[in-house]
N, C-alpha and C positions, 0 to 999 in steps of 0.2 A: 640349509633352509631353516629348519630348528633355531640353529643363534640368529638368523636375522630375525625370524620374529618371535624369538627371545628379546632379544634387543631393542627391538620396536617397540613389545610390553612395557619392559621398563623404562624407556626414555614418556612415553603415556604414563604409565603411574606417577611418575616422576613429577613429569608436568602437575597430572590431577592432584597430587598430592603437595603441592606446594602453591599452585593457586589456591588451594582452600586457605593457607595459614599468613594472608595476607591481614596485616593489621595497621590500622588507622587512629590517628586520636585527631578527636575535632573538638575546636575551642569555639565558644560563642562571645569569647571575648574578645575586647576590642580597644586597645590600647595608644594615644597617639601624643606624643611629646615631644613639644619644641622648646628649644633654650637659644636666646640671642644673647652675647657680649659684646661689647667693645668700650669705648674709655671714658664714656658717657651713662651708659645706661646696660640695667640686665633685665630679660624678660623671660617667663619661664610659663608655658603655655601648655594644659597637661586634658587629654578629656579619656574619658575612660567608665567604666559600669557603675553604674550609679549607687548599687551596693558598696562600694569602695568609698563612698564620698565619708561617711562618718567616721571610720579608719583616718583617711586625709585630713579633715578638720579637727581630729584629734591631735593630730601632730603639730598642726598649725596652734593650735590651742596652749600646746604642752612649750612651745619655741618659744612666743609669742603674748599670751597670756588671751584674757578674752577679746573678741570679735567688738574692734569701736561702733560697729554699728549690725544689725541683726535683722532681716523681715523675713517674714515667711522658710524657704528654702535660701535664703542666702544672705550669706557673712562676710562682712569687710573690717578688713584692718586695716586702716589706716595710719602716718607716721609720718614727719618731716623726711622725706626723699621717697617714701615706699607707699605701693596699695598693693594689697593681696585679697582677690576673693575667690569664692567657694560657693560654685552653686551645686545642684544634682550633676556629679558627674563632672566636673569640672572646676580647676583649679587655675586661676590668672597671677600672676606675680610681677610688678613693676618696682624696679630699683632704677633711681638716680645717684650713680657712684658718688656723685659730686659734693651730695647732699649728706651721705652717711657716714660713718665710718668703717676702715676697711676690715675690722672685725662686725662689725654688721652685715656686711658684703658677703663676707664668706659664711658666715650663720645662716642668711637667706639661700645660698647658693646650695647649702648641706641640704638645706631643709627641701629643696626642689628635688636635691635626690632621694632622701629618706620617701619622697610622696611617692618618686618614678618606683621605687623598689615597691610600696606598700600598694600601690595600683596595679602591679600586675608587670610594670616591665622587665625584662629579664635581664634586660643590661640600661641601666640610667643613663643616658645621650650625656657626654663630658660639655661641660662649659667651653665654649669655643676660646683658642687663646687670644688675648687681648691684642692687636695686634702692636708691634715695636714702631715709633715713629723713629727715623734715620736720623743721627742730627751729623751736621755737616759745620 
């Protein structure tokens, strides 16, 4: 009788004792990135804590050079195939393959990761592959 409620005790402490050392981490952030390719156009679609936006337009800045046009909270770049802007919290990016070159293409395409990484995402969403047209 002794070891059973020997036994009992311990598997109770046991419990008690490792319910308490239950641990949590919670984020208030909030992170959401889209990226579309195919053989036309790239679009890179980024919103995220608004703290982060001056970080992001940094990088934009530093790629890029300054914002062709400026008001208030938000900057655009614009360029023969491209517009990129930046408001609070949010990053839009439109390429027409067509129109640029394809070291342009992939410049823009770094820079949407360099924002995912500098915003908070833990892993950058890969540029979707282009897809192969068949030739027959």
């Amino acid at each position: 009788m002794k070891k059973v409620l020997f036994g009992l005790a311990m598997v109770l402490l046991s419990i008690q004792t490792f319910s308490q050392n239950n641990s949590s981490v919670s984020s208030n952030s909030n992170v959401s990135i889209s990226v579309s390719s195919d053989d036309d156009d790239y679009t890179y679609f980024a919103k995220f804590d608004t703290e982060k936006t001056a970080a992001a337009k940094s990088l934009i800045i530093k790629s890029l050079g300054n914002p062709t046009t400026e008001s208030g909270k938000s900057s655009i770049w614009e360029g023969k195939g491209y517009e990129i802007s930046i408001k609070e919290g949010k990053v839009e990016m439109e390429l027409d393959k067509e129109a640029v070159t394809k070291s342009f293409q992939l410049k823009i395409e770094d820079l949407g990761k360099q924002i995912s990484e500098t915003v908070g995402s833990k892993k950058s969403p890969r540029t979707p592959k282009t897809p192969r047209t068949s030739r027959k």
